[in-house]
LOTORVO-889264 format. One line per field, with one value per residue (C-alpha): residue in one letter; x, y, z. Coordinates in Angstrom, 1 decimal, decimal comma, always signed. Layout:
type <- [A_...]
east <- [X_...]
north <- [Y_...]
up <- [Z_...]
This chain:
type <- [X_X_X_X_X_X_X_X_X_X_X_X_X_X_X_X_X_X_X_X_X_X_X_X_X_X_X_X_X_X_X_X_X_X_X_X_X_X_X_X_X_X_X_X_X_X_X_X_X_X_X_X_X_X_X_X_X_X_X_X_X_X_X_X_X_X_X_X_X_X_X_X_X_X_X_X_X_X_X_X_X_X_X_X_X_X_X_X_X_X_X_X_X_X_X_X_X_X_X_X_X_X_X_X_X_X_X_X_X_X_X_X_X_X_X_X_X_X_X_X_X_X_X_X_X_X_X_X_X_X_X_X_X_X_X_X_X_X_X_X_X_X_X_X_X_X_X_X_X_X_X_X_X_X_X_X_X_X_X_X_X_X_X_X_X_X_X_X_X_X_X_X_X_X_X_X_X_X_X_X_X_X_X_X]
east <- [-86,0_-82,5_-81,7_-82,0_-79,0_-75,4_-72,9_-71,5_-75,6_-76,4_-73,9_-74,8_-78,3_-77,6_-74,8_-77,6_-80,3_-78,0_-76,7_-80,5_-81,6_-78,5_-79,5_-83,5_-82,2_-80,0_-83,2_-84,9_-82,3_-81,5_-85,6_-85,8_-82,9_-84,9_-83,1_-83,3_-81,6_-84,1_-86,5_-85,7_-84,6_-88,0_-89,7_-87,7_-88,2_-92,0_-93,0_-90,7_-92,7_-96,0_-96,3_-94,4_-96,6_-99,6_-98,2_-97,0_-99,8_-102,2_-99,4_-99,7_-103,1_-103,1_-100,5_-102,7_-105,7_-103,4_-101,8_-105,3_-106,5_-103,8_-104,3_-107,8_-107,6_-105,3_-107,8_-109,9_-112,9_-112,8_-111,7_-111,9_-111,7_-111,5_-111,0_-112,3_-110,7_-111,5_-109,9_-111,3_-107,4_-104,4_-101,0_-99,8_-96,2_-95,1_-92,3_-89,7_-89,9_-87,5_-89,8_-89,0_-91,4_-91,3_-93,5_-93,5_-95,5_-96,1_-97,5_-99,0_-100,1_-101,4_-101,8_-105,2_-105,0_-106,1_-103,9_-103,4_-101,2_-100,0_-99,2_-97,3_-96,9_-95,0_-93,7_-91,3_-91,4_-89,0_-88,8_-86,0_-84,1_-82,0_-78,4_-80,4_-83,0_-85,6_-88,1_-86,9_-90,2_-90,8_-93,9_-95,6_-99,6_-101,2_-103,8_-107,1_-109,5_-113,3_-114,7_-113,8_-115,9_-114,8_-116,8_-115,9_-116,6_-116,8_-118,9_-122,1_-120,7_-121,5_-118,0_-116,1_-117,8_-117,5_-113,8_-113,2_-115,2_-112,6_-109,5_-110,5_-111,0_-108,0_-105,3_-107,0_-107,9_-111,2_-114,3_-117,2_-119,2_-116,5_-116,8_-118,5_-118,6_-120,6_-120,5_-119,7]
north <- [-23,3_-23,4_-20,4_-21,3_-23,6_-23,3_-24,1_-27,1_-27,9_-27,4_-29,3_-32,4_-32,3_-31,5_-34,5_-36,9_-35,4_-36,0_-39,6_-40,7_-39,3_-41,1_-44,8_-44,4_-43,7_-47,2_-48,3_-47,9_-48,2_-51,6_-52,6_-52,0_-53,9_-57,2_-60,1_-61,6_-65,1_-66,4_-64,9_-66,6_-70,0_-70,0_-70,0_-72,1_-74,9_-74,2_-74,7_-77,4_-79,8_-78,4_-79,9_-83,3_-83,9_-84,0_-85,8_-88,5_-88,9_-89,4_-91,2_-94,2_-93,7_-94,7_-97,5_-99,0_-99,0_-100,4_-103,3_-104,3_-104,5_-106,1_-109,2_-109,3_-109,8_-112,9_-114,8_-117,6_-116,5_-113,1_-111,8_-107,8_-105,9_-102,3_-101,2_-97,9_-96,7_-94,1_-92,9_-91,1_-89,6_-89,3_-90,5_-88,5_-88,5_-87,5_-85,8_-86,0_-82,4_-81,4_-80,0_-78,1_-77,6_-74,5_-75,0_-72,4_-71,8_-68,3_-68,3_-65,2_-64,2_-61,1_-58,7_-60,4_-63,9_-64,4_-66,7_-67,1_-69,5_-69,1_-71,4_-70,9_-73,0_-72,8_-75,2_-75,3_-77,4_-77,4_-80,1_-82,0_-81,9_-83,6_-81,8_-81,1_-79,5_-82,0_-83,0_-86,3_-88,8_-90,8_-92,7_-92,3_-93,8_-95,2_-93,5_-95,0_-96,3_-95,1_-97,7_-99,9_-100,5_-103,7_-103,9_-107,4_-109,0_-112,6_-110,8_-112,7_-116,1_-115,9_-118,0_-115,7_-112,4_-113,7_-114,3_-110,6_-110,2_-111,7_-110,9_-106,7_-107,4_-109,5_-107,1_-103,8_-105,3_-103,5_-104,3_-106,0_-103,3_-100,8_-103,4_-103,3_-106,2_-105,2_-107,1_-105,6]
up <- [-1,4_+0,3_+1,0_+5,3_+4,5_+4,7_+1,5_+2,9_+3,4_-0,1_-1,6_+0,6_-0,7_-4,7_-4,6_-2,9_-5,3_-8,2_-6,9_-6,7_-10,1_-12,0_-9,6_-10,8_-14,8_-14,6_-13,4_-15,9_-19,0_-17,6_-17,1_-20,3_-22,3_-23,5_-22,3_-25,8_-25,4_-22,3_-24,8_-27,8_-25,9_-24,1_-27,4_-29,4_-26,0_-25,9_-29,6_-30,3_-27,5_-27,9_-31,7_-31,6_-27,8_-30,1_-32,9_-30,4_-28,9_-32,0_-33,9_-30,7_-31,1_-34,8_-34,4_-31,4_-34,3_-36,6_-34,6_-33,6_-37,3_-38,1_-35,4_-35,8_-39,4_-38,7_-36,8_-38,4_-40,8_-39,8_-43,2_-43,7_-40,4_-39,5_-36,3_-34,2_-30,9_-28,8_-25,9_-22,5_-22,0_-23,5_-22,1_-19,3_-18,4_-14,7_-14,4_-11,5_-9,0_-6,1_-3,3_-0,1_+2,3_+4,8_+8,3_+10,6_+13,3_+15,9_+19,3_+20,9_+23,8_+24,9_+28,0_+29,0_+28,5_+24,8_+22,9_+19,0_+16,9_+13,6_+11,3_+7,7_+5,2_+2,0_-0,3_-3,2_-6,3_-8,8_-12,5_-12,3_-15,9_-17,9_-19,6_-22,2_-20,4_-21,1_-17,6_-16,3_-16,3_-13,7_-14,5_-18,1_-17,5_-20,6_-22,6_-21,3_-23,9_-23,8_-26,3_-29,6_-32,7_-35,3_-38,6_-39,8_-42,9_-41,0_-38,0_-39,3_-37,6_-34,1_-33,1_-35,4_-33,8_-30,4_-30,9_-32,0_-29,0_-26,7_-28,9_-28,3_-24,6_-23,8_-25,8_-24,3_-21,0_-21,4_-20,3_-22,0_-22,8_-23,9_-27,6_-30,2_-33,2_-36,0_-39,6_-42,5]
């Protein structure tokens, strides 16, 4: 295959072909060592918020149920009361990002007349966190309510039942016909 070339020739080429086999089997041996602690810190980070999000979320849920109860249950003749909330979202928390964004734009002209502009746009966005990690929240937007139901024993007045009434829309800020007072 060499045999046109000169020693001095041959050795060039066998030390390049050598130097380039060696540089593509570091490739490889180093593509394949795991990079086990972004691995396992990755992991750990995503599983730890993914459950306690969701318990959060429904515990608030609960304790929203549970402070309404317990009000409503205070006010004159309404006697047992159980209270039902849905809600249309959860709570959403914003987090604060750092974003850079890139405009460029390219004029063209060509040999007869024609013109063309360019324009490029990138942006970058990166979470801002915490020391520990953890996104820093800018704005956290309640969970918005869909609809109540109260089943009170007392319901069968029409003064009690239209107090509930008011009581449901006035802590929720709801509207009218997201309540429901039934008697028990």
């Amino acid at each position: 295959m060499f045999k046109n070339l000169n020693e001095k020739d041959k050795k060039k080429i066998y030390s390049l072909l050598s130097l380039g086999i060696i540089c593509v089997l570091a490739l490889i041996i180093i593509s394949c060592i795991p990079d086990n602690k972004n691995i396992s810190d990755n992991n750990d980070t995503s599983q730890a918020q993914e459950p306690n999000t969701q318990e959060v979320k429904s515990s608030e849920e609960e304790d929203l149920e549970k402070k309404l109860q317990k009000i409503l249950s205070k006010i004159s003749g309404a006697g047992d009361v159980d209270v039902m909330i849905t809600f249309e979202s959860s709570e959403e928390q914003e987090p604060a990002y750092n974003s850079n964004t890139t405009t460029e734009t390219t004029q063209e002209k060509d040999s007869q007349g024609g013109e063309r502009t360019v324009t490029t746009e990138s942006e970058n966005k990166t979470m801002i966190t915490s020391s520990s990690n953890t996104p820093i929240i800018l704005k956290t937007n309640e969970a918005k309510v869909k609809g109540v139901i109260v089943v009170s024993s007392g319901a069968t007045d029409s003064k009690v039942k239209e107090t509930l009434y008011s009581a449901v829309q006035t802590a929720l800020q709801i509207q009218g016909h997201q309540v429901e007072i039934y008697s028990k």
